[in-house]
C-alpha positions as CSV (number, residue, x, y, z in Angstrom):
1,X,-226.0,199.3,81.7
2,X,-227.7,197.0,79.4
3,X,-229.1,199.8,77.3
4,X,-226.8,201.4,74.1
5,X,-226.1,204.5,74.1
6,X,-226.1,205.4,70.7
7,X,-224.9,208.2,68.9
8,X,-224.8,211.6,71.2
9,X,-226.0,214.9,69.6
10,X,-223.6,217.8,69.6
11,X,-223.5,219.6,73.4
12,X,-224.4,222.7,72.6
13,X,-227.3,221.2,69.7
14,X,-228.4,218.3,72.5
15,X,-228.7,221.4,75.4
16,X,-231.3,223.9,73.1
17,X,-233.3,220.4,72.4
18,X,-233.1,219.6,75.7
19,X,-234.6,223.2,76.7
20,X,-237.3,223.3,73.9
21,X,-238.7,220.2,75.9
22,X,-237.9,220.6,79.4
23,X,-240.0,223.4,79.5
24,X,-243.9,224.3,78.8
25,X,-245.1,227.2,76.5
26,X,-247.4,228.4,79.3
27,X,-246.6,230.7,82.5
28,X,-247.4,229.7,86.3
29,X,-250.1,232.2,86.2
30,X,-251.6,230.2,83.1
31,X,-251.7,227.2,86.1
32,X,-253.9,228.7,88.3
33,X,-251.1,229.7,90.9
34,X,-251.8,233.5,92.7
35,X,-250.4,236.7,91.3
36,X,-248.4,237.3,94.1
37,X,-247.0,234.0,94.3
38,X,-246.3,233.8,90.4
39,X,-244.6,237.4,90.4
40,X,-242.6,236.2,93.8
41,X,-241.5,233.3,91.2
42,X,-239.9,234.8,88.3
43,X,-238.8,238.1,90.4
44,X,-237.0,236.4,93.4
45,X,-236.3,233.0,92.7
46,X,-235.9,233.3,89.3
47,X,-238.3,231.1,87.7
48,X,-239.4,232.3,84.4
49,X,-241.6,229.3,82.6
50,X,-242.7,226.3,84.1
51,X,-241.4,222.8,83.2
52,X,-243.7,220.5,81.2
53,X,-243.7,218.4,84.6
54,X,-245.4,221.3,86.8
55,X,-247.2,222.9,84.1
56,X,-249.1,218.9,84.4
57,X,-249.0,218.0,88.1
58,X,-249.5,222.0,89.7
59,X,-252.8,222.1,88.3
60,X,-253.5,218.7,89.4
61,X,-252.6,219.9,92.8
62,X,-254.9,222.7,93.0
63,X,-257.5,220.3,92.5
64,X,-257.6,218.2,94.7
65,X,-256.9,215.3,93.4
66,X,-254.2,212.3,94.5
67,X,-251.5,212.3,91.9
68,X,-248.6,210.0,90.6
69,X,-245.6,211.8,89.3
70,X,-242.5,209.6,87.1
71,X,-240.0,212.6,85.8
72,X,-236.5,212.1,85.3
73,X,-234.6,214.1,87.7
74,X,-234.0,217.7,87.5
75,X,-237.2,218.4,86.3
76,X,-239.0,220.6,88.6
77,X,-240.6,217.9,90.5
78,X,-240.4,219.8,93.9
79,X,-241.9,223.4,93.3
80,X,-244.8,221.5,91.3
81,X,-245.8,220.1,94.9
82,X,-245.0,223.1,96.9
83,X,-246.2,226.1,94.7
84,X,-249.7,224.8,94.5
85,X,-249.6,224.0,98.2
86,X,-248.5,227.6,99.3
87,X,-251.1,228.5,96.9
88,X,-253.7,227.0,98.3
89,X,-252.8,227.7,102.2
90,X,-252.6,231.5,101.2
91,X,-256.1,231.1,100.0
92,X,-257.2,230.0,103.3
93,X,-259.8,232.1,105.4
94,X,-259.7,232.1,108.3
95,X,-255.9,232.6,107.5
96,X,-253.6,229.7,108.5
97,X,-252.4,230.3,112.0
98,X,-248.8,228.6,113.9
99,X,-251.8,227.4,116.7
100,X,-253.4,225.4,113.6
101,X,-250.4,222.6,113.4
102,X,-249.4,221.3,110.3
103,X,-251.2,221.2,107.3
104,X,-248.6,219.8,104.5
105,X,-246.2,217.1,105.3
106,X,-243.6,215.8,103.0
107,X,-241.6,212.6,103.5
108,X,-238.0,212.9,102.1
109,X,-235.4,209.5,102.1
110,X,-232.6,211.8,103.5
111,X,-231.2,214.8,105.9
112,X,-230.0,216.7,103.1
113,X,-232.8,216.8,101.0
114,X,-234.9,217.2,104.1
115,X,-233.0,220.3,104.1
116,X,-233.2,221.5,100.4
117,X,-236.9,221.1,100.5
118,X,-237.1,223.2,103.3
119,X,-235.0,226.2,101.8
120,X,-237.3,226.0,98.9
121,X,-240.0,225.9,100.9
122,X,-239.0,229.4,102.9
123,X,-238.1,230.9,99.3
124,X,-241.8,230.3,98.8
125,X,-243.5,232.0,101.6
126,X,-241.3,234.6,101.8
127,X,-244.4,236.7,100.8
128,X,-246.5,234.8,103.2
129,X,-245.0,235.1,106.6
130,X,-248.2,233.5,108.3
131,X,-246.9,230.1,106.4
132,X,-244.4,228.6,108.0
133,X,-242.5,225.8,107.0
134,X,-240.2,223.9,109.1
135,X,-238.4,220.3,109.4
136,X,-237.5,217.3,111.3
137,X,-234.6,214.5,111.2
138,X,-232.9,212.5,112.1
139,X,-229.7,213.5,113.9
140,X,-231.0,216.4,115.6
141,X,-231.6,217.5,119.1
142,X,-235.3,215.7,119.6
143,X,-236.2,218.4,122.4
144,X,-235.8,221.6,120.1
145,X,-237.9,219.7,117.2
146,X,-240.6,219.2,119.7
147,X,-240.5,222.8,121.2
148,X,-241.2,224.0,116.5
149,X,-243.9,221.1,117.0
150,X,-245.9,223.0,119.6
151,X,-245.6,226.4,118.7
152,X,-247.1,225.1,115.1
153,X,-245.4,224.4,111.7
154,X,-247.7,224.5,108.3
155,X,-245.4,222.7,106.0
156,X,-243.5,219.9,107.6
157,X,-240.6,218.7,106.2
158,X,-239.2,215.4,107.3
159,X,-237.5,212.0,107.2
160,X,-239.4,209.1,107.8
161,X,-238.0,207.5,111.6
162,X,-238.3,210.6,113.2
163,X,-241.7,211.5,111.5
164,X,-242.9,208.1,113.1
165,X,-241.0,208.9,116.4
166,X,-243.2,212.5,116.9
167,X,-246.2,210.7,115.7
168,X,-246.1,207.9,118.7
169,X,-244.8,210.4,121.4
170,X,-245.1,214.0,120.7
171,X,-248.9,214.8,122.2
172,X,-248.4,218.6,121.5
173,X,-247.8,217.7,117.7
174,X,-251.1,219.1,116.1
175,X,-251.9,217.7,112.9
176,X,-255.7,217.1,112.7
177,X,-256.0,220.0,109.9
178,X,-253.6,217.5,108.4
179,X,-254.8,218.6,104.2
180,X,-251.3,216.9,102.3
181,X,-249.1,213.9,102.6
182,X,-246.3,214.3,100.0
183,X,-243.8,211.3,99.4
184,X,-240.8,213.2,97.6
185,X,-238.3,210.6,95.9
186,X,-240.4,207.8,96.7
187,X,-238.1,205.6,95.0
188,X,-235.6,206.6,97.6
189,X,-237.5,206.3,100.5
190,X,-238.1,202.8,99.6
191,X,-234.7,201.9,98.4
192,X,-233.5,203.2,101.7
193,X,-235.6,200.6,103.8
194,X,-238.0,203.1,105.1
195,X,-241.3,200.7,103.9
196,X,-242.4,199.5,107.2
197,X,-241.9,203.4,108.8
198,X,-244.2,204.9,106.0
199,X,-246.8,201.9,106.1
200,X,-246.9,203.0,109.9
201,X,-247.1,206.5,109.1
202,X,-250.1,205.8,106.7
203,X,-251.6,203.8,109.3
204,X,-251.1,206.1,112.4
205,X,-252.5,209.4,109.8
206,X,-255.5,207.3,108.7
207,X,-254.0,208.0,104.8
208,X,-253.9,204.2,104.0
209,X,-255.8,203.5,101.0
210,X,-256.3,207.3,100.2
211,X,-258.9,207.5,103.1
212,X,-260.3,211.0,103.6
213,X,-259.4,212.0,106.8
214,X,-260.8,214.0,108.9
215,X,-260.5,217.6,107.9
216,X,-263.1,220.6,108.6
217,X,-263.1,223.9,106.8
218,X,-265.8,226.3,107.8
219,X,-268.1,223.1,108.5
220,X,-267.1,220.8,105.8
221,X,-264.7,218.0,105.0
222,X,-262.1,218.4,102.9
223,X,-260.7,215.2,101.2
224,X,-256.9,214.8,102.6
225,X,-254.7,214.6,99.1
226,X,-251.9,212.5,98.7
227,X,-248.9,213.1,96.1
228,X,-246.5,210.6,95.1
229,X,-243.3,211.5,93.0
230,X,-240.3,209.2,91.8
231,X,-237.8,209.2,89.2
232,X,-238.1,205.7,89.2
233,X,-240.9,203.2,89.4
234,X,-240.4,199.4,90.5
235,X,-242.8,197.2,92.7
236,X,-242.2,198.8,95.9
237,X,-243.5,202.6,94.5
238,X,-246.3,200.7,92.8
239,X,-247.0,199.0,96.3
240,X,-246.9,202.1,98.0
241,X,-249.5,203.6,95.1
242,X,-251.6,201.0,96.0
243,X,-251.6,201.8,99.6
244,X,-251.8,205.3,99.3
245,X,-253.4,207.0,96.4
246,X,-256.7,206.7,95.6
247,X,-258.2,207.1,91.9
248,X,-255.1,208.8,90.9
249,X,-254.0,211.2,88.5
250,X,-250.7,209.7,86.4
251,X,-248.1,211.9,85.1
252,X,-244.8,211.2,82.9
253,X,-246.0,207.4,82.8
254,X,-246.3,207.1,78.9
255,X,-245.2,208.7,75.6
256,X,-248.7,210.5,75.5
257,X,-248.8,211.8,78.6
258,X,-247.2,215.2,78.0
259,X,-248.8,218.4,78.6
260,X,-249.7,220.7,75.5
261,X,-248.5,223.7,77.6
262,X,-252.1,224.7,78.2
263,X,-252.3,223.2,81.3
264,X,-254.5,225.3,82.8
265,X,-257.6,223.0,82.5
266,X,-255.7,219.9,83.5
267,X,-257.2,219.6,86.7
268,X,-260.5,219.8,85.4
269,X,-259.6,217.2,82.4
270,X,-259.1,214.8,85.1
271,X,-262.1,215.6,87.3
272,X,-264.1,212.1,87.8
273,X,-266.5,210.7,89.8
274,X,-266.5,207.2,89.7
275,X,-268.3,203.9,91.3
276,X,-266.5,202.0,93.1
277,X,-266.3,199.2,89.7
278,X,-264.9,201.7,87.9
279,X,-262.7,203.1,90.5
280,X,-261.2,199.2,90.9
281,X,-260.9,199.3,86.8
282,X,-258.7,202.6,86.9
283,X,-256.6,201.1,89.8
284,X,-255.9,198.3,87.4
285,X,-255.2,200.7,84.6
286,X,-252.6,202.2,87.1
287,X,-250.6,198.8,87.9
288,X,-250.5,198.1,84.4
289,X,-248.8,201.4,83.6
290,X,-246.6,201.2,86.6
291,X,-245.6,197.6,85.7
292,X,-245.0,198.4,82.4
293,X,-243.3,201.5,83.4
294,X,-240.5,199.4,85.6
295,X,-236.8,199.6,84.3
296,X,-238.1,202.4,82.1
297,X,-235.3,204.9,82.9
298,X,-235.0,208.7,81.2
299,X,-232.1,210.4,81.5
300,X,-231.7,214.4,80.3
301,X,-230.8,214.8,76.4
302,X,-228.1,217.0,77.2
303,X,-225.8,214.8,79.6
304,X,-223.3,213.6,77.9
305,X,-222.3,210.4,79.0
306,X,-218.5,208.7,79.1
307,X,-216.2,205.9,80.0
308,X,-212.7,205.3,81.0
309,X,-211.3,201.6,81.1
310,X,-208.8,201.6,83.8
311,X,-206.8,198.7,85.9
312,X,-207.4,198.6,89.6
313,X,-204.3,199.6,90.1
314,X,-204.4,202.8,88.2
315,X,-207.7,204.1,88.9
316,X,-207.0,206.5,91.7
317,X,-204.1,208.2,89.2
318,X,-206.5,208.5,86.5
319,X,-209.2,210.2,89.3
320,X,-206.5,212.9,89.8
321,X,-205.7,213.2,86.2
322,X,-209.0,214.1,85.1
323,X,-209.7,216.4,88.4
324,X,-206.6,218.2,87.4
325,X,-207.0,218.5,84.1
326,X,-210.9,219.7,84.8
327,X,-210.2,222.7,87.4
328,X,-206.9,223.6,84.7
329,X,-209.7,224.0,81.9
330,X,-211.7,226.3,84.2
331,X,-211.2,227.3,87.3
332,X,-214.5,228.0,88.8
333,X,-215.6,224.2,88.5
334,X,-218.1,221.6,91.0
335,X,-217.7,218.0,90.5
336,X,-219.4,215.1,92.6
337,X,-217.6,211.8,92.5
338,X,-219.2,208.9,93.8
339,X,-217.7,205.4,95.8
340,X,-219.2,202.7,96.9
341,X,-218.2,202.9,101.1
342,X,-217.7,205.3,103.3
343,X,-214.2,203.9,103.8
344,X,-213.5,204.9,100.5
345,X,-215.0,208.3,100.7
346,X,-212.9,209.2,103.8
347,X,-209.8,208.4,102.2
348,X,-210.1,209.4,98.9
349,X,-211.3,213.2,100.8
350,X,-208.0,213.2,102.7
351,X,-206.1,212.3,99.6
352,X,-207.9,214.9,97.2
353,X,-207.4,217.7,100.1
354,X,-204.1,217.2,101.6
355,X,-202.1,216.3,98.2
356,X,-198.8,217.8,97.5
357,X,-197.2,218.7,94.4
358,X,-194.3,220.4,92.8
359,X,-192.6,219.9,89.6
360,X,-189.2,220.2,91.8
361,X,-189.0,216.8,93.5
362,X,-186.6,217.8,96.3
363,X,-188.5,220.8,97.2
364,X,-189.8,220.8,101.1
365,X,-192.9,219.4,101.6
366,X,-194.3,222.1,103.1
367,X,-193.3,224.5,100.5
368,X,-195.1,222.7,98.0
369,X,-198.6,223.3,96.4
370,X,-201.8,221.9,96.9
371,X,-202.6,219.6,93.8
372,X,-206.0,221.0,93.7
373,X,-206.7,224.3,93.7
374,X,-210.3,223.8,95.3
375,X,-212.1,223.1,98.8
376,X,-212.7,219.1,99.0
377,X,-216.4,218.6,100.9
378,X,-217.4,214.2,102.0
379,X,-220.8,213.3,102.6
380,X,-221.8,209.9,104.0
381,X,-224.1,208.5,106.6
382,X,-221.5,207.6,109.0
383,X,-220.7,211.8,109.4
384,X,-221.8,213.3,112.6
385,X,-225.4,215.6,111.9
386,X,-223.1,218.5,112.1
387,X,-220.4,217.8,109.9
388,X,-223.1,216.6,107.2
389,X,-224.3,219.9,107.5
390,X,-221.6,221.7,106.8
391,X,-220.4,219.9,104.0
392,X,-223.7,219.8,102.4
393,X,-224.6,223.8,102.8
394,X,-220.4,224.2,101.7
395,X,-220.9,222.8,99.0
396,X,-223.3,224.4,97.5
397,X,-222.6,227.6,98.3
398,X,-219.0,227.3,96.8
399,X,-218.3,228.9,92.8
400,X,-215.4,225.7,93.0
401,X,-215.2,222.8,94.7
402,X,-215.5,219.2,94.5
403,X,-217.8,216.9,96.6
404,X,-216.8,213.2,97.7
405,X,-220.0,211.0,98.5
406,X,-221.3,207.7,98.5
407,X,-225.2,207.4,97.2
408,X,-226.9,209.6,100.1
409,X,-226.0,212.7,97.4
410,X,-227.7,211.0,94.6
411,X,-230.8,211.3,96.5
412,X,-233.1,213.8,94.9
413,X,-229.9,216.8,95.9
414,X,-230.1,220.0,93.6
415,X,-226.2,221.5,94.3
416,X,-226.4,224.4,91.9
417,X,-223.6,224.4,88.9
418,X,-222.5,220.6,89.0
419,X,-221.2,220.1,85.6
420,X,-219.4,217.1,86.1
421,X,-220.4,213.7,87.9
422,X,-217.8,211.1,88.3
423,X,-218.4,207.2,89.2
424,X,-215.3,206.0,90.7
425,X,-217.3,202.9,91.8
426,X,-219.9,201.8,89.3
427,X,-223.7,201.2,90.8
428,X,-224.8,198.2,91.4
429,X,-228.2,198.6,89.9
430,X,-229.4,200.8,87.0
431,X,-231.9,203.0,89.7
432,X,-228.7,204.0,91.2
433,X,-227.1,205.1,88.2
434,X,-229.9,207.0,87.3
435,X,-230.2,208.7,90.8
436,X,-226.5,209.6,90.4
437,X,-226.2,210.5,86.8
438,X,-229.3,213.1,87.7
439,X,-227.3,215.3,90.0
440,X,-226.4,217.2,86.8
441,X,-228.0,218.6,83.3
442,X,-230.6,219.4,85.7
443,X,-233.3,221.8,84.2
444,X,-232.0,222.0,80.9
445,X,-228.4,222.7,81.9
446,X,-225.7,220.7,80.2
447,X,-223.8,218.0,82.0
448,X,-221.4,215.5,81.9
449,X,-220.8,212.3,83.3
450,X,-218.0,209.9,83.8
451,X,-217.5,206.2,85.1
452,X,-214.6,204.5,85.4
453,X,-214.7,200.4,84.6
């Protein structure tokens, strides 16, 4: 990183900061959202305040307008897409039926996070049963995914090959009601080499250049939205901008874009109806932000970030001494360390899980103890559908454990209690340290990272 760190605040002094401006001073019902879905918030998932992030872009949402969302990760970025889309599609009449197709879609870079979405997602409507969310992906069985495409899925959840591949040859897929397009991570879509799939997507939707679409209610057209939201920007999101939004609203892109916390009127602040001049003036307004916003990385105030200088050959010794010295502190513990291949993760996992140790040296192997007192989960692209699965829902629903990955888990992934992140192998590029850094001191919890050089 080219950046200094500078002087760190005290944990527990950076975390309260950290707090005080992760989130807004309003409530979700101050946002517009329904009753029911605002009471369904703070009573079962546990939501009390919105984040400055949604208490901007959820009001933004409800209106109608496209959007452009830069927030560091962990910041709320998926529930201020989906809350005001459930929102809306509850508000429906005639109610939203299965028959009606899809109505939401949302583009995700990977499997997993096509899967996190989705749990959100069924958290959300659990008050709305005649939503219903579903996903598709890449890796599973084609025939089932087209059997949820014709009975009718409102919110669509998917990656972007097999979005295409339904698109092109899936005739029962209905999606002419087709309201939201939603690129989630769009950094990591791009990064990922899906560019030509979502320009096709676009393309076969009718979406490119934030064209209307074709959409009816009760007689008359509703303009199809699209929502764009990245931790980073570089040229490729600001391509895909260009492609894609139309007269866009911009959140998190400067110092003085941040909400007051009476967000309420947002939507309205940013109501405009503009000539096509002025419309071409604001899209130039946009690329200059976006250019100037490039390499502009955030990270959370409360990560605490470290270094260990290590010789190659050391460096898997020093892994286990800090992994032992971590779960010795306390017991109930998740850690994520990150390498480079999935060679390395596959051999580092068999190391981490099936290590021996005893302070006796002549003592049986098989009487010995496990070195780690925790379940060891891998995650890479090379893993069967199923086994990614299972280690990614493990994972998170384990008090202890530690995850061994390559970058596919620094890809938008909320695991819940991830104190510690660990770069055995250092990123290439400072997007990916970002990306990685991010999968803790997410919504105003503390973290702590470490990379070993």
């Amino acid at each position: 990183m080219s950046k200094k760190l500078g002087k760190l605040p005290p944990p527990a002094a950076a975390h309260e900061e950290a707090r005080e401006e992760l989130f807004a001073s309003c409530s979700f019902a101050d946002l517009g959202l329904h009753p029911t879905l605002c009471a369904h918030l703070q009573d079962k998932m546990s939501f009390e305040a919105p984040t400055r992030i949604q208490a901007q872009a959820i009001p933004v949402a409800i209106s109608g307008q496209h959007m452009l969302v830069k927030a560091a990760t962990g910041t709320g970025k998926t529930l201020a897409y989906l809350a005001p889309i459930v929102h809306l599609l509850q508000m429906r009449e005639p109610r939203v039926d299965r028959t009606h197709g899809t109505f939401a879609l949302v583009l995700v870079p990977t499997r997993e996070l096509c899967l996190q979405v989705y749990g959100i997602a069924q958290q959300l409507v659990h008050r709305f049963h005649w939503i219903v969310p579903g996903y598709i992906m890449g890796g599973e069985n084609r025939a089932k995914e087209k059997a949820r495409l014709r009975k009718g899925i409102s919110i669509l959840i998917a990656t972007p090959g097999r979005l295409l591949d339904h698109l092109q040859h899936t005739a029962s897929f209905v999606y002419s009601n087709l309201q939201w397009i939603v690129f989630d991570e769009a950094d990591s879509i791009l990064e990922l080499g899906f560019g030509k799939a979502v320009e096709d997507i676009l393309e076969h939707l009718g979406s490119r250049n934030g064209a209307p679409g074709q959409i009816k209610s009760k007689g008359e057209h509703i303009r199809r939205q699209n929502l764009l939201l990245s931790a980073t920007l570089n040229e490729k999101v600001n391509r895909l901008a260009k492609i894609s939004l139309r007269n866009p609203v911009m959140i998190g892109l400067d110092d003085q874009n941040k909400p007051s916390g009476k967000s309420n009127n947002v939507g309205n602040n940013h109501t405009s109806l503009l000539s096509d001049d002025e419309e071409d003036e604001m899209m130039g307004k946009q690329n200059d932000l976006v250019e100037h916003a490039v390499d502009d990385f955030k990270l959370p105030a409360q990560l605490v970030q470290r270094y260990v200088k290590v010789s190659c050959g050391s460096r898997l010794v020093v892994l286990l001494t800090i992994l032992k010295s971590l779960f010795e502190r306390q017991v109930s513990q998740k850690v994520v360390v990150f390498f480079s291949t999935c060679d390395s993760v596959d051999f580092h996992h068999t190391v981490l899980s099936q290590l021996k140790w005893s302070s006796d040296p002549h003592l049986d192997i098989d009487k010995k103890q496990n070195f780690l007192s925790c379940k060891v989960f891998r995650l890479h692209g090379n893993m069967e559908q199923d086994d990614r699965k299972k280690s990614f829902l493990g994972f998170g629903s384990e008090k202890s454990a530690i995850l061994v990955s390559t970058d596919i888990a620094a890809r938008g992934l909320d695991f819940p209690k991830v104190k510690y992140i660990i770069q055995y192998d250092s990123p290439g590029e400072a997007s990916e340290y970002v990306h990685r850094v991010g999968r803790t001191a997410r919504i105003g919890e503390k973290g702590f990272w470490i990379v070993s050089l």
